[in-house]
C-alpha positions in Angstrom: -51.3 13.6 9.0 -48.1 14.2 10.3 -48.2 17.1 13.3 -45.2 19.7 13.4 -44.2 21.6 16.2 -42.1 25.0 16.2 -39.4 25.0 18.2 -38.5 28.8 18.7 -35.2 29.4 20.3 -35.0 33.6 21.3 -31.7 35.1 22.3 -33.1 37.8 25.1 -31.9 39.2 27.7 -28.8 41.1 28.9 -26.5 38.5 29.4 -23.4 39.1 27.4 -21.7 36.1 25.5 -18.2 36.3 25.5 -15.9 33.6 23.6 -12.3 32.6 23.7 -9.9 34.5 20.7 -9.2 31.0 19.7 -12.5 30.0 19.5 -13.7 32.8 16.5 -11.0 32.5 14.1 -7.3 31.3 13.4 -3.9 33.0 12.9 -2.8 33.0 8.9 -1.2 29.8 7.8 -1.9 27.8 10.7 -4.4 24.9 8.8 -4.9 21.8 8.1 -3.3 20.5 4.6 -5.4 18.2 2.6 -3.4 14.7 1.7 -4.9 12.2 -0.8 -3.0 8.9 -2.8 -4.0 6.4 -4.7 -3.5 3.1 -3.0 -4.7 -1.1 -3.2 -6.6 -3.0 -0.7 -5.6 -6.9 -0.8 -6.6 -9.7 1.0 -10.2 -9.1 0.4 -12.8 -12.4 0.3 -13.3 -12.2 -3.4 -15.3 -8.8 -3.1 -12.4 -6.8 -4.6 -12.4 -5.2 -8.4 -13.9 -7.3 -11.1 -12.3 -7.3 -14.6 -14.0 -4.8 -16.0 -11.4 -2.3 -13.6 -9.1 -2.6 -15.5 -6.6 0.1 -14.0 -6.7 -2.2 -10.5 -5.1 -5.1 -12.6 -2.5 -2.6 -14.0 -1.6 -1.2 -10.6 -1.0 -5.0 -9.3 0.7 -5.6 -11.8 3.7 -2.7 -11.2 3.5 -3.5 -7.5 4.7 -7.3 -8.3 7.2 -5.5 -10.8 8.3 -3.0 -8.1 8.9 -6.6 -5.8 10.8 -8.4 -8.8 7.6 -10.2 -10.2 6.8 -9.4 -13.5 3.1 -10.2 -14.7 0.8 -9.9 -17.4 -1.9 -7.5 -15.9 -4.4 -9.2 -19.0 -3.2 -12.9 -17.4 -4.8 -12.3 -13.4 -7.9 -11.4 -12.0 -8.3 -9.2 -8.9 -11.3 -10.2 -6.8 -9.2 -10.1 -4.1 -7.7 -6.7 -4.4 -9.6 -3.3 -4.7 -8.8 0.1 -6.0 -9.0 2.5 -3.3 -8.6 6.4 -3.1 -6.9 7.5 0.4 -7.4 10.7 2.1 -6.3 12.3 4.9 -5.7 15.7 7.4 -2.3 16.6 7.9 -2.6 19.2 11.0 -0.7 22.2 11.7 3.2 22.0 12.9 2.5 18.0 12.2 6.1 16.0 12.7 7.5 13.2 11.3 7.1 10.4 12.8 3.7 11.4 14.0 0.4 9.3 13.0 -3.0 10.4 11.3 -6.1 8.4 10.6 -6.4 8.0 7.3 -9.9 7.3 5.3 -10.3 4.8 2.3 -12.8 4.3 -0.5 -13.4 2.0 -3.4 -13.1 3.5 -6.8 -13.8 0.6 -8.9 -16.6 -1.8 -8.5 -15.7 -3.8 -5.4 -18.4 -4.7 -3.2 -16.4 -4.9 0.0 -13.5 -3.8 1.7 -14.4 -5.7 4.9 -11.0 -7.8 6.4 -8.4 -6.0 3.5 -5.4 -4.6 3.9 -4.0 -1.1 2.6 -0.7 -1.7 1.2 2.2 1.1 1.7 0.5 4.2 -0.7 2.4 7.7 -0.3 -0.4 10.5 0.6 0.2 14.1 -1.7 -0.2 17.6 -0.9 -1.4 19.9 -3.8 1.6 20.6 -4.5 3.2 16.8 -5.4 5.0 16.8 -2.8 4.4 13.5 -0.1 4.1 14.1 3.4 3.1 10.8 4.7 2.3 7.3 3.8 -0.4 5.0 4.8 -0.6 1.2 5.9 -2.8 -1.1 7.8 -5.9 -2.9 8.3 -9.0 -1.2 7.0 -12.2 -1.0 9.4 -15.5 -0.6 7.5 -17.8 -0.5 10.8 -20.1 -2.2 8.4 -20.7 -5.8 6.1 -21.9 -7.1 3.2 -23.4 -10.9 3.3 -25.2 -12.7 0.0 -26.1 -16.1 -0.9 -28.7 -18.0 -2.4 -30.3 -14.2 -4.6 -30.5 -12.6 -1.1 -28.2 -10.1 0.2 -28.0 -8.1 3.8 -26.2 -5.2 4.0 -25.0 -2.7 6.8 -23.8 0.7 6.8 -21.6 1.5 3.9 -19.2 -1.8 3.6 -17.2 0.2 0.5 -15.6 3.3 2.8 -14.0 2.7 6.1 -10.5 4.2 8.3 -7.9 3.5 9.3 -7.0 4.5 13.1 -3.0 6.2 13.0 -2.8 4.6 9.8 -0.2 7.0 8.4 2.7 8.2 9.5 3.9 11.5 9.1 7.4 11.8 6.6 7.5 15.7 6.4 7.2 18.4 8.5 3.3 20.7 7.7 4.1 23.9 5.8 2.7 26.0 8.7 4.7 29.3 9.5 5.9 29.5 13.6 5.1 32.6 15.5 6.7 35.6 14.5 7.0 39.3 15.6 4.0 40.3 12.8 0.9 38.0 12.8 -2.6 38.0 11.2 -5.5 36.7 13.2 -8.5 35.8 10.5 -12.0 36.0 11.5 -14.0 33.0 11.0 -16.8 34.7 10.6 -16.4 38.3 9.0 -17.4 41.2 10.7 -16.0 44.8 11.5 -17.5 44.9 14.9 -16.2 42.2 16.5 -12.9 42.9 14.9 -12.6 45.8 16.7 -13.0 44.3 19.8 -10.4 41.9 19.3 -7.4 45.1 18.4 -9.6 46.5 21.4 -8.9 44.1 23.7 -5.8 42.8 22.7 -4.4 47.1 22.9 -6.0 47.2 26.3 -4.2 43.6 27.7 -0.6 44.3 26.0 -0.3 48.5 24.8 -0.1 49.9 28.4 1.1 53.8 27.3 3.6 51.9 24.7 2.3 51.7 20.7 -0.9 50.3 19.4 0.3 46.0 19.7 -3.1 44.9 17.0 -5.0 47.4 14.3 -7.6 45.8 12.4 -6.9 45.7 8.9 -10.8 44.6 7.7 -13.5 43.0 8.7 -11.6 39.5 8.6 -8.1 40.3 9.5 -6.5 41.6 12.5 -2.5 42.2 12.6 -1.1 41.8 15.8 3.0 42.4 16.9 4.6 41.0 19.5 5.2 43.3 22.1 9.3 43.6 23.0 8.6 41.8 26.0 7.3 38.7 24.2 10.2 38.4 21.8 11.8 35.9 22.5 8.8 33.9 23.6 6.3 34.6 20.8 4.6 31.1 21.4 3.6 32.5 25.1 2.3 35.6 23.8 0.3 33.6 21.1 -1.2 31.2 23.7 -2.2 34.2 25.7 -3.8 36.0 23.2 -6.0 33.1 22.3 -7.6 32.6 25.6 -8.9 37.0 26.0 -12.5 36.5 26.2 -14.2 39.0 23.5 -18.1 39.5 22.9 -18.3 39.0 19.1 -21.0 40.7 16.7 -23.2 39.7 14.3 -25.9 41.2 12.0 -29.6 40.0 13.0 -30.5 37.0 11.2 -33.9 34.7 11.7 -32.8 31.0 10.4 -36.0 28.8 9.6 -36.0 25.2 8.8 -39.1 24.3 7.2 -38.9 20.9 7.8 -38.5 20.6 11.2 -40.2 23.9 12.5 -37.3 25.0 13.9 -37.4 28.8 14.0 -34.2 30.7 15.8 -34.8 34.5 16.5 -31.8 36.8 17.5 -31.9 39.2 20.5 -31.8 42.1 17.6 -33.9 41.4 15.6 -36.1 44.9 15.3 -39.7 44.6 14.0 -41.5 47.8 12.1 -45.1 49.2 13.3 -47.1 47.2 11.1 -50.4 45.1 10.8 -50.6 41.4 10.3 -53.8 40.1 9.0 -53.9 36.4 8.6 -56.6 33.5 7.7 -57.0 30.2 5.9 -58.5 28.7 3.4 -58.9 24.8 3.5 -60.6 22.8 0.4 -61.0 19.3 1.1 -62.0 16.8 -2.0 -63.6 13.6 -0.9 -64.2 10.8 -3.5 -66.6 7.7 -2.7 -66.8 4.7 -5.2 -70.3 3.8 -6.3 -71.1 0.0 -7.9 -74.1 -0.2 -10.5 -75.3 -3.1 -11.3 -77.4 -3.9 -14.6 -80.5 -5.4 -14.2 -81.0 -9.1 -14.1 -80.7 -10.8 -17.6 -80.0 -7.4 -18.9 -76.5 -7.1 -21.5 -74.9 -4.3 -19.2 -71.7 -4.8 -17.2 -70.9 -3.6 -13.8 -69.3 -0.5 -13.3 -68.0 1.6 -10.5 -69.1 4.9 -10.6 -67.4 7.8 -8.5 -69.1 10.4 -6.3 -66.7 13.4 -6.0 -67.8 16.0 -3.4 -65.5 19.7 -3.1 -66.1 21.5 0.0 -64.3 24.7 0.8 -64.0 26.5 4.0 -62.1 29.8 4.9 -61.6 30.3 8.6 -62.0 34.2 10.2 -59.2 36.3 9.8 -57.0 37.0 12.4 -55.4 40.8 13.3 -52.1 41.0 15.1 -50.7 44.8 15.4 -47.1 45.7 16.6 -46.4 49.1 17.6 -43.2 50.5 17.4 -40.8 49.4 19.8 -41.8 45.9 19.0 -39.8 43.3 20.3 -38.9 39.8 19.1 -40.6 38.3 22.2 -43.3 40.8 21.5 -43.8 38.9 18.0 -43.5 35.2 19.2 -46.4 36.2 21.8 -49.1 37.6 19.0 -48.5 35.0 16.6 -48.5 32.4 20.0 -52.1 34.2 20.7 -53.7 33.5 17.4 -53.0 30.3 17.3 -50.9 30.0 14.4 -48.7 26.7 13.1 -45.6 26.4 12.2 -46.2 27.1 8.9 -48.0 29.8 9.6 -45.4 31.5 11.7 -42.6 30.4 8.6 -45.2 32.7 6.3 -45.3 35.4 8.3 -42.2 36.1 8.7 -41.2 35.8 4.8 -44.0 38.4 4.1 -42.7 40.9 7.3 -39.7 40.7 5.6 -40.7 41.1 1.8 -42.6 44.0 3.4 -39.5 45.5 5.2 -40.4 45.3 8.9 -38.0 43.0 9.8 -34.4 44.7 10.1 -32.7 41.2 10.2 -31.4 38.5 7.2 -34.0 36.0 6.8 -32.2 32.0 6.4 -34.4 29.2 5.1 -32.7 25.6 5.8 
């Protein structure tokens, strides 16, 4: 039997967590932009396409055309050369001439893509248009071996990257600071976005008019003060580093498989009773032989002895007045002796029975 152990992590206490502006969200427009082309992997040591991929005999083909070779894809086999899809991150304010890593993966039904070599493949935005084009060797961090019906594999020989493998061709679509911004939440919340105007008011406003309002619970609009206008990336880089204590609703997360049970400081528990016991049944089976008699016509048989035993153990009584605190909770059910399980279950029936003001998370 396998033992598990809880591992309760309890935000107490009055310290008070404050983060970095940057840290809990990003201004509008300012993302990464998603790149992806379609590109061939040659020099591979016959663990390429077989010719049943079809398209990565085609694609050969028009890249000998493009180079002044034409070729019957039907007439030449591949196992050297392998489909590959290539993606890559293209970061905000991104320049040409800059370099991304770039990842690669088989499409067809090559084994390998250990020792190959991208050729030039342009990488796409959503919209069509390219913003960079990738080229070098591919590193798999990873091999396949076989010979004689045996095979040994590591990691995943049919994905790898390719460190600055792409260089940038066209500027990101990201928008530079302006005199009217939006700062988006990464995490929603009407609280903590009323800090943020709060704080940001309180650093820049100084008698003057209101400098951020915020608009929801995700979006906060900020304008440059006039003494930031003609250096709105200073203003930007300052805003980002006001510390601001952000807000969340109560929330218990629970992973069942690995015990792991994380309770926040607000979490409110309900006057209420918890009555708890268990009920084991254990089933034991023992194989019997009987043996016919000697010279008799009967045949040996095994004959199984099946025993049930059931046993309940005492219930145990845990109350929680009101007040009750989260540390009050991990104590009682710490006092009674309960498992992880145990712990898992009470705290889905508190909440079914609405004495736990918080979101309950199961992982």
């Amino acid at each position: 039997m396998q033992a598990c152990v809880a591992i309760l992590i309890l935000l107490t206490g009055p310290v008070v967590f404050a983060a970095r502006l940057k840290d809990l969200g990003a201004w509008e427009g300012v993302r990464d932009n998603q790149l992806v082309g379609y590109g061939l992997v040659v020099g591979l040591a016959g663990t390429g396409d077989k010719r049943q991929t079809f398209f990565s005999a085609q694609s050969l083909a028009n890249l000998l055309e493009r180079m002044g070779v034409r070729i019957n894809p039907n007439a030449i086999q591949v196992r050297n050369t392998a489909a590959v899809l290539v993606t890559a991150n293209l970061p905000p304010y991104a320049q040409p001439g800059s370099r991304l890593d770039v990842q690669v993966a088989a499409i067809g039904d090559a084994t390998n893509l250990q020792g190959g070599l991208l050729v030039m493949t342009p990488l796409k935005a959503a919209d069509g248009q390219v913003f960079a084009v990738a080229q070098g060797p591919v590193l798999t961090g990873g091999f396949r071996a076989a010979g004689g019906g045996n095979a040994v594999s590591l990691n995943h020989p049919t994905a790898g990257r390719i460190p600055n493998g792409a260089i940038v061709e066209r500027s990101a679509p990201s928008p530079p600071p302006s005199a009217r911004m939006r700062f988006q939440l990464r995490n929603p919340d009407f609280t903590t976005a009323a800090r943020i105007a709060e704080a940001i008011n309180r650093q820049y406003s100084s008698g003057g008019p209101l400098v951020a309002r915020a608009e929801n619970s995700a979006v906060v609009v900020v304008e440059t003060p006039p003494r930031f206008s003609l250096k709105p990336v200073e203003f930007v880089a300052e805003v980002e580093n006001l510390k601001i204590e952000p807000d969340q609703t109560a929330r218990i997360v629970v992973n069942e498989r690995t015990g792991t049970i994380v309770l926040g400081k607000d979490v409110r528990i309900a006057p209420i009773s918890i009555l708890h016991g268990a009920l084991s049944v254990e089933i034991q089976t023992d194989f019997q032989v009987s043996q016919p008699a000697p010279l008799s016509p009967g045949t040996t048989a095994i004959v199984p002895q099946t025993r049930v035993t059931a046993r309940e153990e005492k219930a145990r009584q845990v109350q929680l007045k009101a007040g009750a605190t989260v540390e009050d909770l991990v104590k009682a059910l710490s006092a009674i002796g309960s498992t992880p399980r145990d712990i898992i279950a009470i705290l889905q029936n508190l909440k079914s029975a609405g004495a736990i003001e918080a979101d309950l998370e199961v992982i």
